[in-house]
N, C-alpha and C positions, 0 to 999 in steps of 0.2 A: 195765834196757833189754834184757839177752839176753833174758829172758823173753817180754818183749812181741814181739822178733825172731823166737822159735822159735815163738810160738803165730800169727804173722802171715806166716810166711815159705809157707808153701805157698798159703793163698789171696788173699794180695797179693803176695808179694814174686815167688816163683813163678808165679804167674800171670801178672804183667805181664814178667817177666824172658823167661818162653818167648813172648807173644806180643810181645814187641820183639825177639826172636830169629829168629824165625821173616820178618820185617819186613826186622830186617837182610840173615837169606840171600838171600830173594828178592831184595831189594836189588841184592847181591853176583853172585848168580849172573844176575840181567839183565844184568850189562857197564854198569849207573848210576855205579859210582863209576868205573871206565876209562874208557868215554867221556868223564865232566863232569870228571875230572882235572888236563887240560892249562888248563881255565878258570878264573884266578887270582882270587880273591879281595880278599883283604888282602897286598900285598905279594908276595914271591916266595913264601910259604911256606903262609897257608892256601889253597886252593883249593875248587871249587862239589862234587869228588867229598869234599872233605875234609867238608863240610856234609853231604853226602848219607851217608856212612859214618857220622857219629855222632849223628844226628837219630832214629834209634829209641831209643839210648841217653837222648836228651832226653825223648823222647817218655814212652818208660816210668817213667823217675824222676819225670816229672809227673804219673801219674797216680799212681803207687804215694802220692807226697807228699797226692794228694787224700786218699787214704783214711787215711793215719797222722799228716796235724795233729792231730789229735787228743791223740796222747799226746804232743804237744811239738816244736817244731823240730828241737831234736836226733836223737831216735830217727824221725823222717821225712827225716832228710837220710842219716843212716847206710841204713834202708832205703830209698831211693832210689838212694844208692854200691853197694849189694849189688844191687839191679836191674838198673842198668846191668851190673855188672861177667856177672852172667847172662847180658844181652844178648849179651856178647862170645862166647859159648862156640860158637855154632854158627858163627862168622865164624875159630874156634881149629881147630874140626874142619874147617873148610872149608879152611885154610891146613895141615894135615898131609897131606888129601887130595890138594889139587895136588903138594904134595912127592914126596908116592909112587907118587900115577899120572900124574902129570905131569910133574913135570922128571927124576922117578928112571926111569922108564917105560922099559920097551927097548924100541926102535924098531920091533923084528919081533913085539914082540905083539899078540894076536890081541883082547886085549880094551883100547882105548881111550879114556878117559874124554872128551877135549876131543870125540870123533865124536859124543857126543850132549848135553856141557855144553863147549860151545864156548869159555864166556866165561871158563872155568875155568883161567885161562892164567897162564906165568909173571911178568907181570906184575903182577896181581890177587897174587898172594903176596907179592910186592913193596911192593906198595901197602899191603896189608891186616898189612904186618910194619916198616912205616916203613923198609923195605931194611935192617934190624937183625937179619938172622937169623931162625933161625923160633923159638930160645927166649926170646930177647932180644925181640923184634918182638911174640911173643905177649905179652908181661907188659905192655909199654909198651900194648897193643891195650887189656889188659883194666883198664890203669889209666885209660886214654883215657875209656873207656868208664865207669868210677865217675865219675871227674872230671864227666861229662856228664849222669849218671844226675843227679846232687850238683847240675849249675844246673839240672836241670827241677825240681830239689825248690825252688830259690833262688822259681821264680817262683809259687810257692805259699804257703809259711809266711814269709818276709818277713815286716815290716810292711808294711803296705799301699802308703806313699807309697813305699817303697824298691824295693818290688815292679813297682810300676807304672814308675819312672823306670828299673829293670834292665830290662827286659823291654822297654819303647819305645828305649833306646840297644840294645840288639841287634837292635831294628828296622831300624830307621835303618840301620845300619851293615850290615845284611844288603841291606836294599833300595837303598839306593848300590853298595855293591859287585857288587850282579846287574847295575845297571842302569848301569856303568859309563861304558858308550860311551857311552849314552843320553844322559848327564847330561854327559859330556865333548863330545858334539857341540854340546849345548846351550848350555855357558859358553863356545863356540868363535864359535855364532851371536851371542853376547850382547858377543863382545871382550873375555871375560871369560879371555883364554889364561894372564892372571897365575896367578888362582886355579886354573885347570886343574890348571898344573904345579906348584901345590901340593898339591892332593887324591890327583893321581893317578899311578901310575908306571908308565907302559904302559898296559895295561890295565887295571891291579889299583888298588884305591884304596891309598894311602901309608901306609902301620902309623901314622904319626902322626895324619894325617888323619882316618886311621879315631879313635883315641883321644878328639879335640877333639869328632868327629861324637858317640860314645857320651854322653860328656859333657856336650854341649850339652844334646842329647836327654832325657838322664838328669836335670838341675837342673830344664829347664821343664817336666816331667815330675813332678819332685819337689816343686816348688812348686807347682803346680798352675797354669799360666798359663793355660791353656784354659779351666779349670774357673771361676779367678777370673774372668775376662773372659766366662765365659756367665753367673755370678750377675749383670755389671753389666752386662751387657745386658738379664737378667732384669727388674733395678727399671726399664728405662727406660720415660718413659709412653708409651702408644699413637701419638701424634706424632712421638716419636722414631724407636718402632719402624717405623712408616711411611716416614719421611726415610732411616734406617738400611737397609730394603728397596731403595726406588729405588737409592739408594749403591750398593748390592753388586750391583744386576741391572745399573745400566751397568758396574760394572767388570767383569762376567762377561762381556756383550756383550764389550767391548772389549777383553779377553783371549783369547776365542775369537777376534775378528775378525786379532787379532796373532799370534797362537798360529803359521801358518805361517811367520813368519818369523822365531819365535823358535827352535821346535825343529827346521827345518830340511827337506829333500826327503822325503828318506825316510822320518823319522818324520809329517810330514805325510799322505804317501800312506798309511803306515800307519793313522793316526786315520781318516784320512778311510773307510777300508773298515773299520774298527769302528765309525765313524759311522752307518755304511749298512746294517750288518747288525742295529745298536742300531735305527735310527727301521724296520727291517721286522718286528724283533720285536715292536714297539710298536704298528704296525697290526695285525699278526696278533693282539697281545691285544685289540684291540678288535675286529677281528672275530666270533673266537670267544669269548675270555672276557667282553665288555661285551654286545653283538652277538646273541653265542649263536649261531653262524653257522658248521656244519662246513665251513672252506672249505679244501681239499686244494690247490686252486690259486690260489695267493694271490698266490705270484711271479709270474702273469702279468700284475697289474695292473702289479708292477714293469720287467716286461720291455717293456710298452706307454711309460711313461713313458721307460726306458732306447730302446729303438727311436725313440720321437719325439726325441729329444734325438738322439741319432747320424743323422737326419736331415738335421735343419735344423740342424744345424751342420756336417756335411762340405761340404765343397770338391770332395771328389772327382762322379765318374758319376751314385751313386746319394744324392746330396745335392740336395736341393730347394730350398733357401737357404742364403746364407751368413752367418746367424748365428753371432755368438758365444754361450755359454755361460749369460751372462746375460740373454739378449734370449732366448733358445730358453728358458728353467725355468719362467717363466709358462705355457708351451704346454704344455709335459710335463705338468707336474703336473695339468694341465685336460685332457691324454688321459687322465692314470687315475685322476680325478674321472668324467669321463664313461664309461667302460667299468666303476666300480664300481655306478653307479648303473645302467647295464644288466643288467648282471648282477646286481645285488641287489635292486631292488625285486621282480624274480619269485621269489623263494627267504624273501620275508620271513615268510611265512603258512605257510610251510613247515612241518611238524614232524618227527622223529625226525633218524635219519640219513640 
């Protein structure tokens, strides 16, 4: 196994080590892990800067893993631990530096480091030394860092079902935890406050919760629920598939029709302006991509249809009727129906740009 280490170490192991290194500093030196720091994750303890600090470390031990299954899980896990640990070196050098021109620094010198890496603060030493010291902090940094290198190898040479159910329970468990509030406003609309205050503790989702979540994740995963359930849907006959269609389009109707009272004000308003931005990118592809129609002023069909609506529905001065919302969208929509066909049937015979 050294062998295959020392003959693989400068065009895998080195190579992915400096370019996750490189990944990390930037990382470090933009202020990503101080800023996203105070935003809890799992409990009081991992947090979103803790994620962002050792995700090159992930990063690069999964690729290094791509290239060394080859000779076996073992010697891909071990060089994927020496990846990472690579990783760490320039976040090692980064934590002597603040030491010496930053917190050792005398005040009346002429040349100071934070005047032009700002982010470079004593904090960030702190963070980046688990508050353990700078010898103590570095060792734990670059074990961190193998540790990390070692599960971007897990989600490679596994077997396959294991692989797949690791890798969706740290899904999971990452995508509830970003989306904390998200998910806690929702079980709040739903009167679902039991469960809340089981999931979540604060902000952060519950160390245990998290566990059950991985878990879950990980078995249906591992059994292949989805997988099973798309072969029987596979044999079902055209009949069914048919029956099975309608099924799912009404409950999709009527999960969108629900949806604002499920996930609540804000997130509503939120959907609803990625709704809007989605069905304008969707005309613009048919414009130009079906179309074939350079059209640079495309929002104005939208602003015609937004203007007819803000019309004939104010109450105020410059309000023409007092429609509501749903009595005015027929009209809209028939304003930039008719201002596309104005302006589009003379541009149809067009050509170039």
């Amino acid at each position: 196994m050294i062998n295959i280490l020392k003959e693989n170490f400068r065009k895998v192991i080195g190579r992915f080590g400096l370019l996750g290194s490189i990944v990390a500093l930037y990382i470090a030196t933009l202020g990503v892990i101080e800023v996203f720091f105070p935003r809890l994750m799992i409990g009081t303890t991992v947090t979103l800067g803790h994620i962002f600090l050792l995700a090159p470390a992930l990063g690069a031990g999964l690729f290094t893993a791509k290239e060394m299954k080859s000779y076996g899980p073992t010697v891909a896990f071990v060089a994927s631990a020496l990846t990472g640990m690579l990783t760490s070196l320039s976040l090692v050098l980064v934590t002597f530096i603040i030491q010496v021109f930053v917190v050792q620094v005398n005040p009346d010198a002429v040349f100071k480091l934070r005047e032009m890496f700002v982010n470079l603060s004593p904090r960030l030493l702190e963070l980046l030394t688990f508050g353990q010291g700078l010898v103590l902090g570095n060792l734990l940094l670059i074990l961190a860092f193998g540790v990390m290198g070692a599960v971007g190898a897990s989600m490679v040479v596994l077997p396959e079902k294991v692989r797949h159910g690791w890798t969706s329970g740290l899904i999971w468990v990452f995508a509830i935890g970003l989306f904390s509030e998200n998910v806690s406003q929702i079980l709040n609309e739903l009167s679902a406050k039991g469960i809340n205050k089981l999931l979540f503790t604060g902000k952060a989702l519950n160390p245990i919760a998290a566990l059950v979540v991985f878990l879950i994740a990980f078995g249906l995963s591992y059994y292949g629920v989805k997988k099973h359930a798309g072969a029987k849907m596979a044999s079902w006959s055209p009949e069914q598939h048919k029956k099975a269609n309608i099924g799912f389009t009404i409950l999709g109707i009527l999960f969108i029709v629900s949806l604002p009272w499920i996930v609540g004000l804000f997130l509503s308003q939120a959907l609803f302006i990625i709704g809007m931005y989605v069905l304008m990118g969707l005309g613009l592809n048919i414009v130009i991509g079906y179309a074939g129609l350079l059209d640079l002023g495309y929002v104005a069909f939208f602003a015609f249809g937004a203007y007819t609506m803000g019309i004939l529905t104010s109450a105020g001065e410059l309000g023409r009727t007092d429609m509501n919302f749903w009595m005015a969208l027929p009209f809209a929509v028939l304003v930039g129906v008719i201002w596309g066909l104005m302006l589009g049937f003379p541009v149809l015979r067009m050509r170039g740009d």
